[in-house]
C-alpha positions as CSV (number, residue, x, y, z in Angstrom):
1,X,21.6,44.0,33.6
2,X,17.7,43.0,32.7
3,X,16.7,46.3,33.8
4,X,18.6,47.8,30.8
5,X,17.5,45.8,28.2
6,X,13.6,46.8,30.0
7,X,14.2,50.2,30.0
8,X,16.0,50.7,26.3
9,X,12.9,49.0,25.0
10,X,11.2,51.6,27.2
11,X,12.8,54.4,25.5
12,X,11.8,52.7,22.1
13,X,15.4,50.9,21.0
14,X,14.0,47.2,19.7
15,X,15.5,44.9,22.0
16,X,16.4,41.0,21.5
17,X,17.5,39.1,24.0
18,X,19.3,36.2,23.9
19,X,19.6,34.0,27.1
20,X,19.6,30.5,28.9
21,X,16.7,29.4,30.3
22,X,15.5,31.7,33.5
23,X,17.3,30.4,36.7
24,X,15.3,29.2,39.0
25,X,12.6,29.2,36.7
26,X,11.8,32.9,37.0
27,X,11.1,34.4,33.3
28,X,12.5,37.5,31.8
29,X,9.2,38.8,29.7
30,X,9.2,42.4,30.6
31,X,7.0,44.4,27.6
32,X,8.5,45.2,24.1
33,X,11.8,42.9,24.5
34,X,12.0,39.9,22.3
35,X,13.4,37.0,24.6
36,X,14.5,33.8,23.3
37,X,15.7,31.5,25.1
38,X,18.7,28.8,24.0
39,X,19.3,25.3,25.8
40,X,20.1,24.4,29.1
41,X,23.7,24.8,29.7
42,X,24.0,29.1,30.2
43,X,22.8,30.0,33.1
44,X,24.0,33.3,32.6
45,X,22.4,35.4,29.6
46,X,24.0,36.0,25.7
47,X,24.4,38.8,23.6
48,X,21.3,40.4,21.7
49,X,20.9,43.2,19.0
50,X,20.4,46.3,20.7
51,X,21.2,45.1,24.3
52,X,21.7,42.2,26.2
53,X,21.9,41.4,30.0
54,X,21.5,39.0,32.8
55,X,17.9,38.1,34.4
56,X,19.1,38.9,38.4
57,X,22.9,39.1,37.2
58,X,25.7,37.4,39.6
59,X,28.9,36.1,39.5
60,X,29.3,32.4,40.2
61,X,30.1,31.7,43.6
62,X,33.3,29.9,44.7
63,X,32.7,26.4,45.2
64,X,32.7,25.4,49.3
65,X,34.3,21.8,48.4
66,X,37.1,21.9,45.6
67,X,36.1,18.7,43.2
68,X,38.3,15.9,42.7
69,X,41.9,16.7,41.1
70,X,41.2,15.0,38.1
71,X,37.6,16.8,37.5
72,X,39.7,20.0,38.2
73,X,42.1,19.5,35.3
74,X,39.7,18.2,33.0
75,X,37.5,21.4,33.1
76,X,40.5,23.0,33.2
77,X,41.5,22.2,29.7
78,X,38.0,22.0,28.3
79,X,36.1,25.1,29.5
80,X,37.9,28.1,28.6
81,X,37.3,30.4,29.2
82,X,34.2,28.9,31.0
83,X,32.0,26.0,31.2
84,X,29.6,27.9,29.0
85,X,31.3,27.9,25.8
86,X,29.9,25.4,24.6
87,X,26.3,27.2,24.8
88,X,28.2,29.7,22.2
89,X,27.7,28.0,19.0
90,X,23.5,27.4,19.4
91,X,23.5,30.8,20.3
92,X,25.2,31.8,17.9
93,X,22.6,30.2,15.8
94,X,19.6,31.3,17.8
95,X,20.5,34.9,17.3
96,X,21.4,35.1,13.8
97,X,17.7,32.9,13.1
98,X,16.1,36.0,15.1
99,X,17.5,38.6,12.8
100,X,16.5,37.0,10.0
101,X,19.5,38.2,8.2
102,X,19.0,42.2,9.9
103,X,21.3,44.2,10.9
104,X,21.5,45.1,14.5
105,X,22.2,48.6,15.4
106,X,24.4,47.0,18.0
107,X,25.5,43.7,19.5
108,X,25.5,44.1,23.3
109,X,27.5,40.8,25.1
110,X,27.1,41.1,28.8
111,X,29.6,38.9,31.4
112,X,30.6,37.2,33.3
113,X,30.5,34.1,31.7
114,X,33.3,35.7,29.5
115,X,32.4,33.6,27.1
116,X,29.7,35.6,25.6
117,X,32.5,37.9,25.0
118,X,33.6,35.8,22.1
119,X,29.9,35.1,21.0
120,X,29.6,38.8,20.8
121,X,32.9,39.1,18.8
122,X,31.2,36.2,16.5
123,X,27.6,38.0,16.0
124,X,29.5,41.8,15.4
125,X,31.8,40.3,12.6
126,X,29.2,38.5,11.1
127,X,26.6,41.1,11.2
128,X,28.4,43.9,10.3
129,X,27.2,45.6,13.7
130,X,29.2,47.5,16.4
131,X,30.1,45.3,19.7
132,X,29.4,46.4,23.5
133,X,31.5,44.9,25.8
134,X,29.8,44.8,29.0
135,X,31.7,44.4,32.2
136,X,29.8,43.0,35.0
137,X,33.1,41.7,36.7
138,X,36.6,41.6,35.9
139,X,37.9,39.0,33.5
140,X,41.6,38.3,33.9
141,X,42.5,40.2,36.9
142,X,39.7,39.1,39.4
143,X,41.2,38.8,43.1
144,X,38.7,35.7,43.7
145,X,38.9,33.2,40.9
146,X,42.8,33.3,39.4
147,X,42.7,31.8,36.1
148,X,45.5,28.9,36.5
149,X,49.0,30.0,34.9
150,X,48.4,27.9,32.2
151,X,45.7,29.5,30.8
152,X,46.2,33.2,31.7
153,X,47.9,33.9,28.1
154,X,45.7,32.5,26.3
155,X,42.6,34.1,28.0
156,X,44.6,37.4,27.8
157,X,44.8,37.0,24.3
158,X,41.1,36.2,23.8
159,X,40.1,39.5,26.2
160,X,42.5,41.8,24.5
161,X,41.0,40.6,20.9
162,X,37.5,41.4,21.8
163,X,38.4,44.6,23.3
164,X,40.4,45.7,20.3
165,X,36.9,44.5,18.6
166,X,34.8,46.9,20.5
167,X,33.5,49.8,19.4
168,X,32.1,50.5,23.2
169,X,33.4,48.8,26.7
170,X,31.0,49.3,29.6
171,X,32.7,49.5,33.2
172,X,30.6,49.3,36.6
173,X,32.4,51.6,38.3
174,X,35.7,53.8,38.4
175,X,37.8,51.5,40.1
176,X,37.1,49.2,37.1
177,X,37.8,51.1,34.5
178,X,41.4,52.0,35.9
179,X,41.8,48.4,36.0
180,X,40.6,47.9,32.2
181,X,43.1,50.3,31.1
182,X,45.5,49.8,32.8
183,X,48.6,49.1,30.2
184,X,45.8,49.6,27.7
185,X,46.1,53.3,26.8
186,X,43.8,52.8,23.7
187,X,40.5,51.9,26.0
188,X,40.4,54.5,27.5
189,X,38.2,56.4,24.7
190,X,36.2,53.4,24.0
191,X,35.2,53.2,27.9
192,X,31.6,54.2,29.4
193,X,31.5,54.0,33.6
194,X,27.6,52.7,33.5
195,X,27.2,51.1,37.7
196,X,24.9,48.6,38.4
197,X,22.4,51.1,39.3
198,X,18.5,50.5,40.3
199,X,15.2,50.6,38.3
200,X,12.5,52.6,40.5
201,X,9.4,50.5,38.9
202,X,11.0,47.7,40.7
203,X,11.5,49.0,44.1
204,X,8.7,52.1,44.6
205,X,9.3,55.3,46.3
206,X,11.8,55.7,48.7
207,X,11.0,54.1,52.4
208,X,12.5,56.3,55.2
209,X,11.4,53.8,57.5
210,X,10.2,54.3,61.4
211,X,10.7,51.9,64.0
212,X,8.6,51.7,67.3
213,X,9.8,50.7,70.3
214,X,8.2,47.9,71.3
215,X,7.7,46.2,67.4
216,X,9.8,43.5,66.0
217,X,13.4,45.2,64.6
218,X,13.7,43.9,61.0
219,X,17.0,43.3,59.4
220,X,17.6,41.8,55.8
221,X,20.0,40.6,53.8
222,X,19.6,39.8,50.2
223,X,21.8,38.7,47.9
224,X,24.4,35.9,46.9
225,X,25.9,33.9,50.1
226,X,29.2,34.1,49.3
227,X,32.1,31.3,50.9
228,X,34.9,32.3,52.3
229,X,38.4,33.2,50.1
230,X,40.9,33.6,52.7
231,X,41.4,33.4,56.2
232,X,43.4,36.7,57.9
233,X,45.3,36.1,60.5
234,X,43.3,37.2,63.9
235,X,40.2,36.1,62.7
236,X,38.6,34.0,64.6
237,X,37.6,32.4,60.5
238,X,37.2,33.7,57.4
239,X,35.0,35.9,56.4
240,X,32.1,34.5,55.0
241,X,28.0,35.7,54.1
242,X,27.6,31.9,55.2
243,X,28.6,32.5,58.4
244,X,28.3,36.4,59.4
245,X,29.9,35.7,63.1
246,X,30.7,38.8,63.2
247,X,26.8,40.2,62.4
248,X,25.2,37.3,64.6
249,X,27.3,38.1,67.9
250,X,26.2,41.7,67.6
251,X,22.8,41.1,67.2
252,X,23.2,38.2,70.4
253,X,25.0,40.9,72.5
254,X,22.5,43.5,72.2
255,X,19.8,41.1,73.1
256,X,21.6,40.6,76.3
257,X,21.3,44.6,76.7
258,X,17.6,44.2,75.6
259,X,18.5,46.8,73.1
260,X,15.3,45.5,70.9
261,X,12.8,45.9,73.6
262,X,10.0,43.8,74.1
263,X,9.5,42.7,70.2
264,X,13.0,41.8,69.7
265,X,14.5,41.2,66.5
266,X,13.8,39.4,63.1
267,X,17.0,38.7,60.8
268,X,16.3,37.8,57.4
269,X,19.1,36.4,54.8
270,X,17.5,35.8,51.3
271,X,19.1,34.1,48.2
272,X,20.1,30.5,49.8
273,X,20.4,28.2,46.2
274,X,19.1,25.0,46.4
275,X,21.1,22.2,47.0
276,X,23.9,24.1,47.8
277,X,25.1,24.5,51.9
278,X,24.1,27.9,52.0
279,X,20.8,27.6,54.4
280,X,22.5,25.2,56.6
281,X,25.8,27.0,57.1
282,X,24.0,30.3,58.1
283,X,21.8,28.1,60.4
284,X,24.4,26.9,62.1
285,X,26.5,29.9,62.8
286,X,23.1,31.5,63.9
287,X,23.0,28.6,66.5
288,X,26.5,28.7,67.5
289,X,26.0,32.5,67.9
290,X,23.2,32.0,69.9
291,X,20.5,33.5,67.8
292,X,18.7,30.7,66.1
293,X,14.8,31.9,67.0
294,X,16.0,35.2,65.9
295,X,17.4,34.2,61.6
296,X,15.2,33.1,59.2
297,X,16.7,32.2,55.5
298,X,14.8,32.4,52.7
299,X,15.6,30.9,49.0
300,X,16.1,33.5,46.3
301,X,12.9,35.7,45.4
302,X,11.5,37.1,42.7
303,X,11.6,40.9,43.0
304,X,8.0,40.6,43.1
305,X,8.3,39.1,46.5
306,X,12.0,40.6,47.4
307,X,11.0,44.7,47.3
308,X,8.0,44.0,49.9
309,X,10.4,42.3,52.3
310,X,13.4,44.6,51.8
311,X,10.6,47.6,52.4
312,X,9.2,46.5,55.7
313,X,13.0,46.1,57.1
314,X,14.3,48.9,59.4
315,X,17.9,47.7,58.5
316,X,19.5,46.5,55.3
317,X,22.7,44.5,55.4
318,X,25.5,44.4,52.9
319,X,28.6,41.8,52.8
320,X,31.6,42.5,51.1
321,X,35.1,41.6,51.3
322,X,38.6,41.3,49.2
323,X,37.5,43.2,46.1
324,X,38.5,46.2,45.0
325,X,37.0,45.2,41.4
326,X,33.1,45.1,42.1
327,X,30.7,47.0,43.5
328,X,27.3,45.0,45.0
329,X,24.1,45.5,42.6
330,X,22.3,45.9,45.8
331,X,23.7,48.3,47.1
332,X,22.4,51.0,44.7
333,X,18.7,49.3,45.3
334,X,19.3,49.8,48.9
335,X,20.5,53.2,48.7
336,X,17.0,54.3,46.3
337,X,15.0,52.8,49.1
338,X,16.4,55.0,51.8
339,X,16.3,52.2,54.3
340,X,19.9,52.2,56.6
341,X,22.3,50.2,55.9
342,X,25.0,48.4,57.7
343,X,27.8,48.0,55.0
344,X,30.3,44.8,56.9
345,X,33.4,46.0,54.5
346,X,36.7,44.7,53.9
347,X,39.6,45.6,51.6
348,X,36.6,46.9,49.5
349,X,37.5,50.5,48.4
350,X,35.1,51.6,46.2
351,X,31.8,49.5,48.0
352,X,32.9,51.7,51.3
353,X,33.1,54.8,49.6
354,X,29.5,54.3,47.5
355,X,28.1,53.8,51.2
356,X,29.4,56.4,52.6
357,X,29.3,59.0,49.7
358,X,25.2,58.2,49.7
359,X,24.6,59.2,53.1
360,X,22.9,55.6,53.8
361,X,24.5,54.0,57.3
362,X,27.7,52.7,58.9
363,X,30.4,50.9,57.5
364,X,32.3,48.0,59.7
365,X,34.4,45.5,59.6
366,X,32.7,42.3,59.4
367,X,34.4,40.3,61.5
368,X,34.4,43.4,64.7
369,X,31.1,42.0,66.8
370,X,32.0,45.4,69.0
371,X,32.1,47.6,66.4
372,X,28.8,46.2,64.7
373,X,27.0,46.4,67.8
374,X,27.8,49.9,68.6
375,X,26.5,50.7,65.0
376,X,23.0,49.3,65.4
377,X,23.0,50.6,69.0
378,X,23.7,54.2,67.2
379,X,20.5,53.8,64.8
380,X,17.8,52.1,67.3
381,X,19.2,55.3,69.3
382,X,18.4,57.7,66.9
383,X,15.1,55.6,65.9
384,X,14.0,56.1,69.5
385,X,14.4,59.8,69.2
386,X,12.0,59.7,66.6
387,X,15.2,60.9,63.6
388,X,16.1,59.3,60.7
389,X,19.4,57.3,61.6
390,X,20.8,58.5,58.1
391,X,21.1,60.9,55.8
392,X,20.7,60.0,52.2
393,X,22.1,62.4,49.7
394,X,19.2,61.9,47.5
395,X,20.5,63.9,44.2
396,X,23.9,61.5,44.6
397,X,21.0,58.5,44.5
398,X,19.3,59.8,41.3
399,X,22.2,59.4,38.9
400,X,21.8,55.7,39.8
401,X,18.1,55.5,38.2
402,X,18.1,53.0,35.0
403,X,16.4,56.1,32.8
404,X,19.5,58.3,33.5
405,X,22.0,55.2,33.0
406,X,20.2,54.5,30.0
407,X,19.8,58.1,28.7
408,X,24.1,57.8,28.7
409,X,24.1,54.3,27.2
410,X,21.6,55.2,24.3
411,X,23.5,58.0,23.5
412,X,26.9,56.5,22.5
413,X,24.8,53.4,20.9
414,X,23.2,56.4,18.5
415,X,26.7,57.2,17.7
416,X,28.1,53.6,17.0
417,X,25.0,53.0,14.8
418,X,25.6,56.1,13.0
419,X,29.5,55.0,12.2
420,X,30.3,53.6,9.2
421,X,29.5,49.9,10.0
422,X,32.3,47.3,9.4
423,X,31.8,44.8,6.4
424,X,30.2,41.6,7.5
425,X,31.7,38.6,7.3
426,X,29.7,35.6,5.4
């Protein structure tokens, strides 16, 4: 969420932001936000005074190899509710030296990690200023990483106190905030749906790309390789952005058609993490698949380097499976570029219905290498014919921009400032 914290110092708000160092190395500096930066064990960012989010914001990724039993109990018992509490308390420090004894007009705490939660909790009752709770994922209830039994009371309990300590909770989309509230009639007031949205001085004007018979057919992915969470049964495996059999047998079947013409077709995945299997697991499904010369992966990229790659593509690709409780930040940046794109959807409500709502491609199954095919077959078609393969509503788009999100957002801060603030603790 960066690209808040940018664009409410934009709109004049005085923004600190407290964080772990940049990953991979990347800085958050953007003009008029105070940054300061705390140790080396949050890779995820902290709360700040007037707003707080995460450089390139994701969810941690579920581990491909599950570590030794006895690791697995021992973080277990010591990181609730995650490895970086123990970041909280120099944090904690950092922040309150930045003030310099000030008080905030609000403490913003953006997660995951949850537990900048309970560092903003800390920072609003010592301060005296009004908390934001900012939901970039589900806590308690997410369908990916269960919380072991043991431990779901007691990070019930610590959720439930910092909501009942929030003078503002910030949702992504609907389908979380029905989740939020759920048994939790008194949210509901306190709730703001803010989605992850897109910040136009990142990405230009929109694209509405052409493609030419005859050129190279560029298609992109971006974004976090997700493993696999289950296997269904009648899948040949599980679904996986490490291994998009589904995607790469398409792409290998229309080859065979000579669907791409003579320049034939370049697939891009971007956002492989170092030392991690990610490259070599989509390299070898490419090879299995029969599409090797034709998938190139590419580490994570600044956004410096990602929007000119995403804006020369003529097809954007977007994975998502088993979650009805998130909605992909990329999505909204590839819906503002107008570029199609093929949504590979499972038992993901509310991704499906963004995609289709915008106007901005097919959505498929990502494990149905038939139905896939048929799709980019539709949009070289239509490509061909000299059309646009889509149809973007574009005033649906525009309530995504950052300056309208923020417009919302700076509203109900103006009103928590203006409250009468609670005492601070000392």
């Amino acid at each position: 969420m960066a690209r808040l914290a940018r664009q409410l110092a934009r709109d004049g708000w005085p923004v600190l932001f407290v964080t772990g160092p940049a990953a991979g190395g990347e800085p958050f500096r953007p003009d008029g936000v105070r940054v300061v930066e705390v140790g080396r064990a949050a890779p995820a960012p902290a709360s700040t005074a007037a707003a707080s989010a995460a450089p390139n914001g994701a969810s941690a990724t579920p581990r491909s190899r599950p570590a030794p039993l006895w690791r697995r109990a021992a973080r277990e018992v010591a990181f609730v509710p995650d490895p970086q509490i123990f970041w909280i308390p120099a944090a904690r420090r950092a922040t309150l030296a930045a003030l310099g004894g000030r008080r905030p007009a609000a403490v913003f705490a953006s997660a995951p990690p949850f537990s900048i939660f309970l560092l903003g909790r800390r920072l609003a009752r010592r301060t005296g200023a009004p908390l934001v709770l900012d939901y970039r994922d589900v806590w308690t209830t997410h369908p990916w990483w269960p919380i072991p039994a043991w431990r779901r009371p007691i990070e019930r309990a610590l959720e439930r106190r910092a909501q009942r300590s929030a003078g503002l909770v910030i949702a992504n989309h609907d389908r979380m905030r029905d989740l939020l509230t759920s048994g939790r009639p008194g949210l509901a007031d306190r709730i703001l749906v803010l989605p992850n949205g897109y910040d136009p001085a990142d990405w230009g004007p929109p694209v509405r790309p052409a493609w030419t018979p005859g050129g190279r057919f560029e298609i992109a992915y971006a974004g976090t390789f997700y493993s696999a969470t289950r296997h269904d049964a009648g899948d040949r495996e599980p679904l996986s952005v490490r291994r998009p059999a589904g995607l790469f047998r398409a792409v290998r079947r229309l080859l065979d058609e000579h669907r791409f013409d003579a320049g034939g077709v370049r697939l891009r995945f971007v956002g492989a993490r170092p030392g991690t299997p990610d490259a070599a697991m989509v390299r070898a499904c490419a090879e299995e698949c029969g599409v090797t010369a034709h998938v190139e992966v590419l580490p994570r990229q600044p956004i410096a380097r990602l929007a000119p790659l995403l804006r020369e593509s003529h097809l954007l690709v977007n994975v998502v499976y088993y979650t009805e409780a998130q909605v992909t930040q990329k999505l909204y940046e590839y819906m503002h570029l107008e570029i199609p794109v093929l949504s590979l959807i499972r038992e993901s409500a509310p991704n499906a219905a963004l995609a289709e709502r915008a106007g901005v491609g097919p959505v498929v199954d990502p494990a149905d290498p038939d139905a896939i095919a048929a799709a980019i077959a539709a949009l070289l078609d239509a490509y061909r014919a000299g059309r646009s393969p889509i149809r973007p509503d574009r005033a649906f788009i525009d309530q995504f921009d950052v300056r309208r999100q923020t417009a919302l957002l700076g509203a109900r801060l103006r009103a928590l400032a203006a409250a009468k603030p609670p005492a601070a603790e000392r």
